[in-house]
N, CA and C atoms as an extended XYZ file, in Angstrom:
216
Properties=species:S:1:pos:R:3:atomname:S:1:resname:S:1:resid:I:1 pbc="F F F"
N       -74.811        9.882       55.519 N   UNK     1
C       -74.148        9.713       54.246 CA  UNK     1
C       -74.873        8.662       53.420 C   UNK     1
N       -74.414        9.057       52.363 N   UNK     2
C       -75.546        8.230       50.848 CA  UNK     2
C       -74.680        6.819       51.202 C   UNK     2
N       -75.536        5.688       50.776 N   UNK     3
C       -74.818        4.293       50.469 CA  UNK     3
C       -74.255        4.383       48.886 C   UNK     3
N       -72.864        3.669       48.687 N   UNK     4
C       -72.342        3.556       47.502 CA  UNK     4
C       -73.159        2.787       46.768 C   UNK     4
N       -73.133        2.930       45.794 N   UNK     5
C       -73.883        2.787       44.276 CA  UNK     5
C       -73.142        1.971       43.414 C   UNK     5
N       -72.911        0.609       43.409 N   UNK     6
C       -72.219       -0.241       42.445 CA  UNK     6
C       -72.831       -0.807       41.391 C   UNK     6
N       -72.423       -0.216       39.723 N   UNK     7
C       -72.463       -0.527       38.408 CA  UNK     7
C       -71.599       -1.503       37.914 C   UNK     7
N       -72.055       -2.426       37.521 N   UNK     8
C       -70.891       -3.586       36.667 CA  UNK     8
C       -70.897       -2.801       35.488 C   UNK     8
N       -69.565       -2.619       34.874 N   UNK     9
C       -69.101       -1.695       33.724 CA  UNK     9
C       -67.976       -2.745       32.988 C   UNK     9
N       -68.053       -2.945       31.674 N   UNK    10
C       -66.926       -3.599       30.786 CA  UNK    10
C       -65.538       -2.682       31.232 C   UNK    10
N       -64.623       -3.782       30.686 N   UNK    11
C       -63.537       -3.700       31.387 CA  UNK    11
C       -62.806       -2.183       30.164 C   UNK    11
N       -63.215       -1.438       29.141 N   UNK    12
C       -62.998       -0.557       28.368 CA  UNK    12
C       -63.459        0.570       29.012 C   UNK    12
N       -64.832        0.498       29.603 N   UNK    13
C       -65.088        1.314       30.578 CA  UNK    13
C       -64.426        1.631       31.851 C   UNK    13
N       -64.152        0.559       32.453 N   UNK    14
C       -63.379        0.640       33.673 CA  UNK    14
C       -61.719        1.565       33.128 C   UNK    14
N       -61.195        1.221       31.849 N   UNK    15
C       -60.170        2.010       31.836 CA  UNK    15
C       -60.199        3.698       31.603 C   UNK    15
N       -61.436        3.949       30.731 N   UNK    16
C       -61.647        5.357       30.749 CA  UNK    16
C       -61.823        6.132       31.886 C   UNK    16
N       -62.754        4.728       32.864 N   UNK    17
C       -62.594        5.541       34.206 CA  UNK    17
C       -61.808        6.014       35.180 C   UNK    17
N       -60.770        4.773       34.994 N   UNK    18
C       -59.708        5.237       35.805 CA  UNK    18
C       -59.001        6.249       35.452 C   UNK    18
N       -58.108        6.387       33.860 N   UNK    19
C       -57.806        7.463       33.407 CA  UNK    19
C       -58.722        9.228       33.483 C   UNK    19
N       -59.966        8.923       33.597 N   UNK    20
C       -60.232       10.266       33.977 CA  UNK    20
C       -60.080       10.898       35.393 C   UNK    20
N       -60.088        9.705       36.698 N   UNK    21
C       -59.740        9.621       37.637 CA  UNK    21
C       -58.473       10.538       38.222 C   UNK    21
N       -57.257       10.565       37.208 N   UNK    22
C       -56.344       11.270       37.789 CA  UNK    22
C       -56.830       12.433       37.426 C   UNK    22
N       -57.702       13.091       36.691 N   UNK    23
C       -58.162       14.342       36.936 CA  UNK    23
C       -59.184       15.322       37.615 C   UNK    23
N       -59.733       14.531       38.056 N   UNK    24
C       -61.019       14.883       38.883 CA  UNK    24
C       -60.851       13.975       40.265 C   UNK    24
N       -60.485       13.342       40.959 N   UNK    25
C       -60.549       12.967       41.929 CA  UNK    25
C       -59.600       13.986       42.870 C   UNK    25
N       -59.700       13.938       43.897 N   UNK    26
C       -59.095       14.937       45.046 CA  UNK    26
C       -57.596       14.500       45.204 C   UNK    26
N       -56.941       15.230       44.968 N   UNK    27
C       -55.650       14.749       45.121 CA  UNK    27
C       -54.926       14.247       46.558 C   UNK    27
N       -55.653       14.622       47.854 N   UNK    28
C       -55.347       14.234       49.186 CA  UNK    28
C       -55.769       12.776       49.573 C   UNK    28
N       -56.668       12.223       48.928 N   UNK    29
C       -57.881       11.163       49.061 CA  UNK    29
C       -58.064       10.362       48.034 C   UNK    29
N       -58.990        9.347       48.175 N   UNK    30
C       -59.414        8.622       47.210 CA  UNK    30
C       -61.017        8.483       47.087 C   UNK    30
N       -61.886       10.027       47.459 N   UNK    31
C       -62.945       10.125       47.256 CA  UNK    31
C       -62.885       11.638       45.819 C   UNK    31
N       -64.153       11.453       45.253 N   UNK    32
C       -64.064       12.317       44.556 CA  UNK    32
C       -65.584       12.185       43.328 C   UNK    32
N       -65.363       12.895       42.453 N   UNK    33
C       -66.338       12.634       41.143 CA  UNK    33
C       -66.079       12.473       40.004 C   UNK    33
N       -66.258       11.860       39.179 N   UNK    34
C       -65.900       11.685       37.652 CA  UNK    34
C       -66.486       12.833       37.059 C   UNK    34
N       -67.611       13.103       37.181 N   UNK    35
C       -68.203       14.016       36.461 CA  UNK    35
C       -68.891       15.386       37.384 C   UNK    35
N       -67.514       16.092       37.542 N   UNK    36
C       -67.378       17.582       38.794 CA  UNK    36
C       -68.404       18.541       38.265 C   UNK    36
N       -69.039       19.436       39.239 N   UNK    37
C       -69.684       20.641       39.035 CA  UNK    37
C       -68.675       21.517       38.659 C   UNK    37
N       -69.225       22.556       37.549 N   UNK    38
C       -68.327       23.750       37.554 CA  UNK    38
C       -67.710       24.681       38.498 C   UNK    38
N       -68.275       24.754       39.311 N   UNK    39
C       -68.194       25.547       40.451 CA  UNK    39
C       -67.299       24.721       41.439 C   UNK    39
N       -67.497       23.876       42.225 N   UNK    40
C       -67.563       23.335       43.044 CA  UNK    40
C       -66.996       21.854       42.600 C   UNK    40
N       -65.557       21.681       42.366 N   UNK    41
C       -65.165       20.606       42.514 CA  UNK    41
C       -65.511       19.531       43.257 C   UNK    41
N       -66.072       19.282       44.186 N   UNK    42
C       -66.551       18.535       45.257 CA  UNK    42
C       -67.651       18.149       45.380 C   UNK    42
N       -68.627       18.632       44.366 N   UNK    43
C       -70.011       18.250       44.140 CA  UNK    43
C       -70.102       17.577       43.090 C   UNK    43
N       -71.237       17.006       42.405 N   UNK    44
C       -71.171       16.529       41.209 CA  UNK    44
C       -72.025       17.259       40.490 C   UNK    44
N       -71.909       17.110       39.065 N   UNK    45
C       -72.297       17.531       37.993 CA  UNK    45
C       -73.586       17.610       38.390 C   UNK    45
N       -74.367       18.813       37.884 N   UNK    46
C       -75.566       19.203       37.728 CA  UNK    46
C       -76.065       17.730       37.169 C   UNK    46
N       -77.787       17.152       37.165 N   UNK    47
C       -78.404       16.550       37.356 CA  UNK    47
C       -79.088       16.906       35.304 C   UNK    47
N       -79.258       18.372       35.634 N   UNK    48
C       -79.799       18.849       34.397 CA  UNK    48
C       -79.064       19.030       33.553 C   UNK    48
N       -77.335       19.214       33.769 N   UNK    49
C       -76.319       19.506       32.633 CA  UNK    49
C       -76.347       18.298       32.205 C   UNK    49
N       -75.999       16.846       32.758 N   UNK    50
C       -75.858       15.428       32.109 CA  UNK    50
C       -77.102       15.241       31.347 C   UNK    50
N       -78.417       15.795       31.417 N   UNK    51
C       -79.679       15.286       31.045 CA  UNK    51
C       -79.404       16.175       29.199 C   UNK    51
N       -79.379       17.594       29.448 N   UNK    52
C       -79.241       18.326       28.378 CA  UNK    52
C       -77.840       18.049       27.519 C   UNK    52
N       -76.652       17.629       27.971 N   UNK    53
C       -75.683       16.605       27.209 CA  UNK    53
C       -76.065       15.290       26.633 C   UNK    53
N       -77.064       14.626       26.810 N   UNK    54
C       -77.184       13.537       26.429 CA  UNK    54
C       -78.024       14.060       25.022 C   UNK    54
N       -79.261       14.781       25.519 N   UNK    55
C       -80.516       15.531       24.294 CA  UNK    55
C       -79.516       15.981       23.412 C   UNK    55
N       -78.398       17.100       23.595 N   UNK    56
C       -78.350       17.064       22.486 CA  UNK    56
C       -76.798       16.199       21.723 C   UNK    56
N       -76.826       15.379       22.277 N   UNK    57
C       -75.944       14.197       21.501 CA  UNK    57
C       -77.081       13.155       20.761 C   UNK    57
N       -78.111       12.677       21.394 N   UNK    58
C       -79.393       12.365       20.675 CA  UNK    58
C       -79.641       12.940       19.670 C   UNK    58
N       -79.537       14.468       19.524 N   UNK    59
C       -80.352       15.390       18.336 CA  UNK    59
C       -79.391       15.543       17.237 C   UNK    59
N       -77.903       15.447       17.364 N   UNK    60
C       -76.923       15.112       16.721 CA  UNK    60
C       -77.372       14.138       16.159 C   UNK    60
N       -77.215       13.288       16.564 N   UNK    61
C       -77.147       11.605       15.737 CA  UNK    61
C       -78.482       11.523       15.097 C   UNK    61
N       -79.534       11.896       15.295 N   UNK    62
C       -80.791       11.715       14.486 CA  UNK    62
C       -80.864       12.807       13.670 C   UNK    62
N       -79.883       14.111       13.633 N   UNK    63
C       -79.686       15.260       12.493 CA  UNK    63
C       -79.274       14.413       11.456 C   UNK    63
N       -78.149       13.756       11.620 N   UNK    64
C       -77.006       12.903       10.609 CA  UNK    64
C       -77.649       11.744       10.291 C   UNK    64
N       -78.855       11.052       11.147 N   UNK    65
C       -79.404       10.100       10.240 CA  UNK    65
C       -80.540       10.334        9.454 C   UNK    65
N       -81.389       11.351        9.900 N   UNK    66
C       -81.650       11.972        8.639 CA  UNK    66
C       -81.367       12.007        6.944 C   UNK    66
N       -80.184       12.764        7.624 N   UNK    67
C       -79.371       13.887        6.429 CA  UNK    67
C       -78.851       12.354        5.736 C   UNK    67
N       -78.702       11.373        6.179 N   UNK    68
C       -77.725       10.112        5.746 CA  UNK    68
C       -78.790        9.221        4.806 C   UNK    68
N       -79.948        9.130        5.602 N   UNK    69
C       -81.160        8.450        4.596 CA  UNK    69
C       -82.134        9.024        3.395 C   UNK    69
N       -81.593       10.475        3.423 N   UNK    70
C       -81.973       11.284        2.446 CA  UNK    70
C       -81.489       11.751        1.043 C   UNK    70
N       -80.489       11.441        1.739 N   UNK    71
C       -79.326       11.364        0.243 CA  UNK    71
C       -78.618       10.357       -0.150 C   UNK    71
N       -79.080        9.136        0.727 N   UNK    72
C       -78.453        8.191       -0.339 CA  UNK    72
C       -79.652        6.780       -0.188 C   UNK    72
């Protein structure tokens, strides 16, 4: 088994996390994922879905700053 992975996260973060917590964590346990595979509750999120969510939230925000320094 993998060793746990500890992030210091602001305490705004820590609440989103917990609140998403009651939905994705295993309801028998207190192991689980924040961010679940489609398929497969029990795995985590594709590697390449988080990579291609981020690109195009990037390509968003540099569409609109564009479009924002162009017209005014």
């Amino acid at each position: 088994m993998r060793r746990k992975h500890y992030v210091p996260l602001c305490h705004q973060a820590l609440a989103i996390l917990e609140e998403l917590k009651d939905f994705t964590y295993d309801v028998n346990g207190d192991h689980g994922f924040i961010l679940t595979g489609c398929c497969d509750a029990m795995k985590p999120m594709s590697e390449n879905t988080i990579n291609e969510a981020l690109s195009l939230i990037v390509f968003c925000i540099f569409k609109h700053m564009v479009f924002f320094v162009k017209y005014f």
